[in-house]
C-alpha positions in Angstrom: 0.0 0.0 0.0 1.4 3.2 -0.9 0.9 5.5 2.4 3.3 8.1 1.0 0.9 9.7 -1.6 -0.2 13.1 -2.0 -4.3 13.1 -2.9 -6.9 14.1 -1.5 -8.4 11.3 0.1 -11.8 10.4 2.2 -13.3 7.8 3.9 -16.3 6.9 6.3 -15.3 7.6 9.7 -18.5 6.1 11.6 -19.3 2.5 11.4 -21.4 1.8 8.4 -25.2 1.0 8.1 -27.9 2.0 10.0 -27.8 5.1 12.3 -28.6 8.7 13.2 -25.4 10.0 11.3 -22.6 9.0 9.4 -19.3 11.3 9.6 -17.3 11.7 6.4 -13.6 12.9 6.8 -11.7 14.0 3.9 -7.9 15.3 4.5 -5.8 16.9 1.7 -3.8 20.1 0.8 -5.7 23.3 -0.2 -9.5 22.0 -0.1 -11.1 25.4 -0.1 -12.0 25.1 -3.3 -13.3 21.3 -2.6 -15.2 22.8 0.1 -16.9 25.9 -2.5 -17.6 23.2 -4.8 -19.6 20.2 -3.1 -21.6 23.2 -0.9 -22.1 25.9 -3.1 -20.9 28.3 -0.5 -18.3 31.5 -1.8 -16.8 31.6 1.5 -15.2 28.9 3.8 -15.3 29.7 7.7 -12.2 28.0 9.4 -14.0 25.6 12.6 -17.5 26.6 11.7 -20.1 24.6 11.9 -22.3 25.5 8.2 -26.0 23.2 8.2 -26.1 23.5 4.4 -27.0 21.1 1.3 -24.5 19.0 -0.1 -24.8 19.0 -4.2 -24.1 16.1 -7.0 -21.2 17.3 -8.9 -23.5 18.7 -11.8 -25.0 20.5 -9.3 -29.1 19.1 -10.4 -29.1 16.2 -7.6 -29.0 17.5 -3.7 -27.8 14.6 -1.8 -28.4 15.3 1.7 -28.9 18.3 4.2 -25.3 18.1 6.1 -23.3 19.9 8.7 -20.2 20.5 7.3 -17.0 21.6 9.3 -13.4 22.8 8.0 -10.3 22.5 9.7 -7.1 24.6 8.3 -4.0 23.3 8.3 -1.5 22.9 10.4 -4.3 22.6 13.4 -6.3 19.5 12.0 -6.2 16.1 13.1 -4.0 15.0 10.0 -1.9 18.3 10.1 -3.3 19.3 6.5 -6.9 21.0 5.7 -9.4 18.3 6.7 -13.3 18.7 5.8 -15.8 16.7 8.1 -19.4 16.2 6.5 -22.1 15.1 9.5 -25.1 13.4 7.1 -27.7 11.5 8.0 -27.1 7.8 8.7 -27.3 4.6 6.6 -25.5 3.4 3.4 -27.1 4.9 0.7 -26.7 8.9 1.8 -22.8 8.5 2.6 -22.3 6.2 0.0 -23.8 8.5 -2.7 -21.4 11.6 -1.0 -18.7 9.7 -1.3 -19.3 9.1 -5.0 -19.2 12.3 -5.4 -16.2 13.4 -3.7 -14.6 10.5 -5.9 -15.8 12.0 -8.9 -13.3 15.5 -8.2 -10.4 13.0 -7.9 -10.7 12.0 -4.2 -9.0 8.6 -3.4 -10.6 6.3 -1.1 -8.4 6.9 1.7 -6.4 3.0 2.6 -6.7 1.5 6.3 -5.3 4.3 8.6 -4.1 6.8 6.3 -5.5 9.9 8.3 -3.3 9.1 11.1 -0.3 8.5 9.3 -0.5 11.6 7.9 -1.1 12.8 11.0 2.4 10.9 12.0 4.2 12.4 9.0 2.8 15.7 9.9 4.5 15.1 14.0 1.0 15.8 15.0 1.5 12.5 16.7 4.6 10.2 17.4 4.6 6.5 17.1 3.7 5.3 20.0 0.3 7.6 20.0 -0.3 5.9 16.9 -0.1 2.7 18.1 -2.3 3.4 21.7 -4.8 4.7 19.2 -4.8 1.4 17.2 -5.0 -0.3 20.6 -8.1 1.7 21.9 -10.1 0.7 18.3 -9.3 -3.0 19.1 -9.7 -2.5 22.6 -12.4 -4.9 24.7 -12.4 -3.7 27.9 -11.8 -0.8 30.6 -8.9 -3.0 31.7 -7.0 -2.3 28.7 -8.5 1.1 27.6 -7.0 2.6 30.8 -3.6 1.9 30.3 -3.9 2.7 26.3 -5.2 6.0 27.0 -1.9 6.5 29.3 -0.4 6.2 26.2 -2.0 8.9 24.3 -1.6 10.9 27.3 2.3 10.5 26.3 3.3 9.3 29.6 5.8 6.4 27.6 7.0 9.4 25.0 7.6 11.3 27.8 9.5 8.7 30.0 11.7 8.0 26.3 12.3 11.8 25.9 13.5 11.9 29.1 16.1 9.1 28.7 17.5 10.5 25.6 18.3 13.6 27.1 20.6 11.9 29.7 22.0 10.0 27.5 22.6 13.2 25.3 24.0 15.1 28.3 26.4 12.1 29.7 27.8 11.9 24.9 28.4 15.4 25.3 30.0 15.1 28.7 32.3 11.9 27.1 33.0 13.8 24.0 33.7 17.4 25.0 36.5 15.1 27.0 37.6 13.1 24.6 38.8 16.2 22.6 41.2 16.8 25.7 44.3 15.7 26.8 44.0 14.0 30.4 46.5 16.7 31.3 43.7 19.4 30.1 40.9 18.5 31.9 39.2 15.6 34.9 37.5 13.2 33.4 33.7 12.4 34.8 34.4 9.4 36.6 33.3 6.1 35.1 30.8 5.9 38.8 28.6 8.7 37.8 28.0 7.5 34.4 27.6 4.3 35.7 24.9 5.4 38.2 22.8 7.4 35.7 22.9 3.6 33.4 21.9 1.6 36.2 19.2 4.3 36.6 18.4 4.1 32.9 18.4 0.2 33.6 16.1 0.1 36.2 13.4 2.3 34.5 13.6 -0.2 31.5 13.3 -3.4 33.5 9.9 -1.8 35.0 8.8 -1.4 32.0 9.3 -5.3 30.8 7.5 -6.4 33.7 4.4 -5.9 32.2 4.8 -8.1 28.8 2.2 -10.5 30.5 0.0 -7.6 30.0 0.9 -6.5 27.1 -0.4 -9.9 25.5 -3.3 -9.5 27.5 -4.2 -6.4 26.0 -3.3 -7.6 22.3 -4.7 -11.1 22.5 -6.2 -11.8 25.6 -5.5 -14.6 28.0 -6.0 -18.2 26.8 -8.0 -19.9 30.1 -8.5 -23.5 28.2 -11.1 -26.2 29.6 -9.5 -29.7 29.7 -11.2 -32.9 30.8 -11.8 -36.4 29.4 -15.5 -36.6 27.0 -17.9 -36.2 28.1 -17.0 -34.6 31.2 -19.2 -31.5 31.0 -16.6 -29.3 29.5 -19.3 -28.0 26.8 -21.8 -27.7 29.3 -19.2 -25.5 31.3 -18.0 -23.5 28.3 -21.8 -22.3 27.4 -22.6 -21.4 30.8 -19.3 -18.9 31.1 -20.1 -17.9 27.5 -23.6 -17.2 28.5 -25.3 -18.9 25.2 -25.0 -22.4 23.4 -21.8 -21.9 21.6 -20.7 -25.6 22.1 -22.7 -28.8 21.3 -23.9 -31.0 24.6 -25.3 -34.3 24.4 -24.8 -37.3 26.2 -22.8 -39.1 23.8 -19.0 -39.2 24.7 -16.5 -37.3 21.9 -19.7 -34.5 20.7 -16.9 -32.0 20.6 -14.7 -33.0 18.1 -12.6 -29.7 17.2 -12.1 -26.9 19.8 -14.4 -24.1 20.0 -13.4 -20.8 21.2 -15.2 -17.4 22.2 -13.7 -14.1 23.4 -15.7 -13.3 27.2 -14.6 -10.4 29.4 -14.4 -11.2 33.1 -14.0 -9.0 35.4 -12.7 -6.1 32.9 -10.3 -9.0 31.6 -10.1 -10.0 27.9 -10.5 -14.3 28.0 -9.7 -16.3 25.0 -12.3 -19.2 26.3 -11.3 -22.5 24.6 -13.3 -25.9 24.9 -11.5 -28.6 24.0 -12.6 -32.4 22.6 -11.2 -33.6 25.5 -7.9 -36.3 26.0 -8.4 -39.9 25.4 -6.8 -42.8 23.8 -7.7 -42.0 19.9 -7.7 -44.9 17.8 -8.6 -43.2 14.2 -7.4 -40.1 12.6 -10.1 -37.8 13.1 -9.7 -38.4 17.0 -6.3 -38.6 16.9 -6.1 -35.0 15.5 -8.8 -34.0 18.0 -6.5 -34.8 20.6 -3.4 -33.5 19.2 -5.2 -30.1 19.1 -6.2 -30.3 22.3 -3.0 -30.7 23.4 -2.1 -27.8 21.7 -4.2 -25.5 23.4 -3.1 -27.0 26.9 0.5 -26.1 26.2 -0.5 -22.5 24.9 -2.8 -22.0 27.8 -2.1 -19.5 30.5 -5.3 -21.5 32.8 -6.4 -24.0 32.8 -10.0 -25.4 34.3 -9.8 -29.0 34.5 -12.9 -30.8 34.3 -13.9 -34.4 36.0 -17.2 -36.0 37.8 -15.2 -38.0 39.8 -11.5 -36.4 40.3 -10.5 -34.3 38.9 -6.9 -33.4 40.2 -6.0 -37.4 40.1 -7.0 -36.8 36.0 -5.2 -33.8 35.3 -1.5 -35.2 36.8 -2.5 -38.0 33.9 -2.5 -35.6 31.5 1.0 -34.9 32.0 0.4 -31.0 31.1 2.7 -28.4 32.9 0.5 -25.0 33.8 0.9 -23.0 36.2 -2.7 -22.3 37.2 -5.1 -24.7 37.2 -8.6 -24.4 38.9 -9.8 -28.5 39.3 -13.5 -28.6 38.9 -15.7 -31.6 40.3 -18.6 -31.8 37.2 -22.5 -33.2 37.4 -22.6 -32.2 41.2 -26.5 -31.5 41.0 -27.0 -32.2 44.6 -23.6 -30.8 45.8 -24.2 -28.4 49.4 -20.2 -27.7 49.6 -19.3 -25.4 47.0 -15.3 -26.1 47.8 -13.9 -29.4 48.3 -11.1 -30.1 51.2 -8.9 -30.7 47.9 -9.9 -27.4 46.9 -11.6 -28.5 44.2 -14.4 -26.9 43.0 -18.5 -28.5 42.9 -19.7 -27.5 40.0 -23.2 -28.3 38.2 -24.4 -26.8 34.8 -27.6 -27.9 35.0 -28.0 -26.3 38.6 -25.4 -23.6 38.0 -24.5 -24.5 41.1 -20.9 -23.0 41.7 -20.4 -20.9 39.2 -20.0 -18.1 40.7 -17.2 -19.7 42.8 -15.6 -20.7 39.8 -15.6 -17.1 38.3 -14.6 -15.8 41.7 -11.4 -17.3 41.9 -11.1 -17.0 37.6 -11.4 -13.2 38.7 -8.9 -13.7 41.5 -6.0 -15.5 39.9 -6.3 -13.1 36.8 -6.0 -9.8 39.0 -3.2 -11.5 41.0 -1.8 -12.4 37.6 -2.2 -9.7 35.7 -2.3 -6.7 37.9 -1.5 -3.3 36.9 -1.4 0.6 38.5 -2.7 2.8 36.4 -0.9 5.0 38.9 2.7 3.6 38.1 2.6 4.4 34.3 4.7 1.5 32.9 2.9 -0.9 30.7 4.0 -1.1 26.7 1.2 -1.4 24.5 3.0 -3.8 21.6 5.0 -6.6 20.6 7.4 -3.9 18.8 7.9 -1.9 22.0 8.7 -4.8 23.6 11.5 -5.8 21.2 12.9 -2.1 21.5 12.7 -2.2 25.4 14.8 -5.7 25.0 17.1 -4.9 23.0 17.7 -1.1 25.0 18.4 -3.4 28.0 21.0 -5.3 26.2 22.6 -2.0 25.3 22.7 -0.8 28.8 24.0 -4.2 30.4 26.8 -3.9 27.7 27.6 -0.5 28.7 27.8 -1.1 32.3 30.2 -3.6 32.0 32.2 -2.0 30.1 32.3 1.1 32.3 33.2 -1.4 35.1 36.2 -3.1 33.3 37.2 0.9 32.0 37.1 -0.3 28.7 37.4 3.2 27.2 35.2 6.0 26.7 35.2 6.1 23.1 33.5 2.3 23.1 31.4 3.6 25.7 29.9 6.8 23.4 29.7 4.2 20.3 27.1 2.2 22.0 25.3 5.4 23.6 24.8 6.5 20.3 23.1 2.9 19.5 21.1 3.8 22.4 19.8 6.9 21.5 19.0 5.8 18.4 16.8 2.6 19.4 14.7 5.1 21.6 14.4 7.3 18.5 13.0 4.3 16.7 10.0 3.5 19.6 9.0 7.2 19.0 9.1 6.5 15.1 11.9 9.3 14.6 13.7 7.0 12.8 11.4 4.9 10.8 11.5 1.6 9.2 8.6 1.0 6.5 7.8 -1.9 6.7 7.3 -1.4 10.3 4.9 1.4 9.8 3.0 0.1 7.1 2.3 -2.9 9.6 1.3 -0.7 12.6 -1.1 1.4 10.5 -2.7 -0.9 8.7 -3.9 -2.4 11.5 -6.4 0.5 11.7 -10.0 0.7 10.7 -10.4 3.0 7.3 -11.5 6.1 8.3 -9.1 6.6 10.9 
């Protein structure tokens, strides 16, 4: 996709079909004369809102009563002159404006294209870009809060703030370097190395949150294992909160997994029901299992289902997770919601311990995944991630060699290399590839 061309473009901003209004937001260079053209006005008002008809481009079809808005450039969302038309809702009105504006030589503007031009234009840095992809994807307050940290630049800011030590600490090492040790006293290899450790420490708080991170992205797998016709299906529609799964009484019903995305709890769950682990005797079993499997070892939970018991069946499985919550299935008469082997008596006919089971879900997630808001260090992507790793790296290698005095010229080198990673996370120095990824990711009229 070429995201480095200079048309006009537009796109529907507001999800399409039926509703009270549709926004249309077209961003380009010097669309005065669009904007004269498609409204029949002489004079454009910067930020005015003008109720007004919107004409076909032979001027002999009106197409809808609008609100229309201009933004000038440089103070638009995109950084160039942006036009916003407010129509009424449903496909065929915005649909029919867009036609038109394609018929003056608009381009259909490609999956995020606004905000990268808003990116090129440094009305927002990479990161921004990326919490704004986050919060369209976004599936819960959970992970909202700490995107919207993001736009709030707390990360950028944290970054900028780096840089300019490590700035100040190359211009301490380089101003010396010029010098002859006769000429001047060197800054001693301990107050460098205190402001690295420093540096060091703020990254490493940062990389504690990657479980989050994936949380946010992809959501936790919690995976239901259990032998057929255990009453994993039974248990998967009841947390799901509709039929999803097939249930009948005939062992092996559930022959490939089924999965649905749930929020518990302001937690995004990857809910997986499995077909269950058995000895498989022809193919299409034997790939059953096998995925099952698969799912067990990619599972961050996992709730282990059994009418009998159910933590003697698990240890059979052979599986290593580190949480499991063992459920005792079919207890329809059960008074004891938790077993002395902490096993929980559940019943989906009953619902009977249920809520117990989605109590301590809840509680081993928050445990698990806990974050303050207050403490402003989360990433929001696999690519941040990467850069944070690789910084740390960087910083390891410096400090060692500022312990062993390897020299400050080696020392500067790998500051530089430094600077410039941090320079990449902000998008300062851009690769395309990465940025065609990161904005293509969004929805069209974004």
């Amino acid at each position: 996709m070429d995201y480095n061309r200079t048309n006009i473009i537009a796109a529907l901003a507001t999800t399409p079909g039926i509703s009270a209004i549709s926004v249309i937001r077209i961003s380009g260079a010097n669309l005065t004369d669009l904007y004269k053209a498609i409204t029949g006005k002489s004079k454009v008002k910067n930020r005015y809102a003008n109720y007004c008809t919107i004409w076909s481009e032979d001027k002999k079809i009106a197409l809808d009563k609008c609100i229309i808005i201009y933004y000038a450039n440089p103070n638009s969302y995109t950084g160039e002159d942006v036009i916003e038309i407010n129509c009424h809702g449903g496909e065929v009105v915005a649909k029919s404006i867009l036609n038109m504006l394609y018929s003056y030589g608009v381009q259909s503007a490609l999956p995020g294209e606004f905000s990268y031009r808003a990116f090129l234009n440094n009305k927002i840095d990479l990161i921004e870009a990326e919490a704004i992809s986050s919060l369209i994807h976004s599936s819960s307050e959970y992970s909202s809060e700490i995107i919207m940290d993001h736009l709030n630049q707390s990360l950028t800011k944290q970054i900028l703030s780096i840089n300019k030590q490590i700035i100040d600490i190359l211009t301490i090492i380089e101003h010396e370097l010029d010098f002859s040790e006769n000429e001047i006293d060197y800054t001693t290899n301990e107050t460098i190395l205190a402001i690295i450790q420093n540096i060091a420490s703020t990254i490493k708080e940062y990389l504690k949150n990657k479980k989050t991170v994936k949380a946010i992205n992809n959501g936790i797998n919690v995976v239901i294992l259990g032998i057929p016709n255990a009453g994993k299906s039974s248990l998967f529609n009841e947390l799901v909160g509709k039929n999803r799964a097939i249930v009948s009484n005939q062992k092996g019903t559930t022959r490939d997994s089924v999965e649905a995305k749930i929020i518990l709890n302001q937690y995004p769950i990857n809910l997986i029901d499995t077909a269950g682990y058995f000895e498989a005797n022809d193919q299409i079993n034997i790939d059953s299992v096998k995925q099952t499997i698969y799912h067990a070892k990619s599972a961050e939970l996992i709730i282990y289902v059994d009418e009998n018991n159910p933590i003697n069946e698990f240890n059979k499985f052979n599986i290593k997770c580190n949480h499991v919550i063992y459920c005792k299935s079919k207890q329809d008469s059960a008074t004891l919601k938790v077993n002395a082997d902490k096993s929980i008596n559940i019943s989906s006919k009953t619902n009977y311990g249920i809520s117990e089971l989605k109590k301590q879900l809840s509680t081993l997630l928050s445990t698990e995944y806990e974050y303050n808001i207050n403490n402003q260090t989360a990433l929001i992507s696999e690519r941040q991630i990467i850069i944070f790793e690789q910084a740390l790296e960087i910083l390891l290698q410096i400090e060692i060699m500022l312990k062993e005095d390897s020299g400050m010229d080696l020392v500067a080198s790998y500051m530089h290399q430094l600077n410039q990673l941090l320079d990449e996370c902000l998008g300062k120095i851009s690769n395309e590839e990465v940025l065609n990824s990161i904005f293509n990711n969004f929805c069209v009229g974004k």
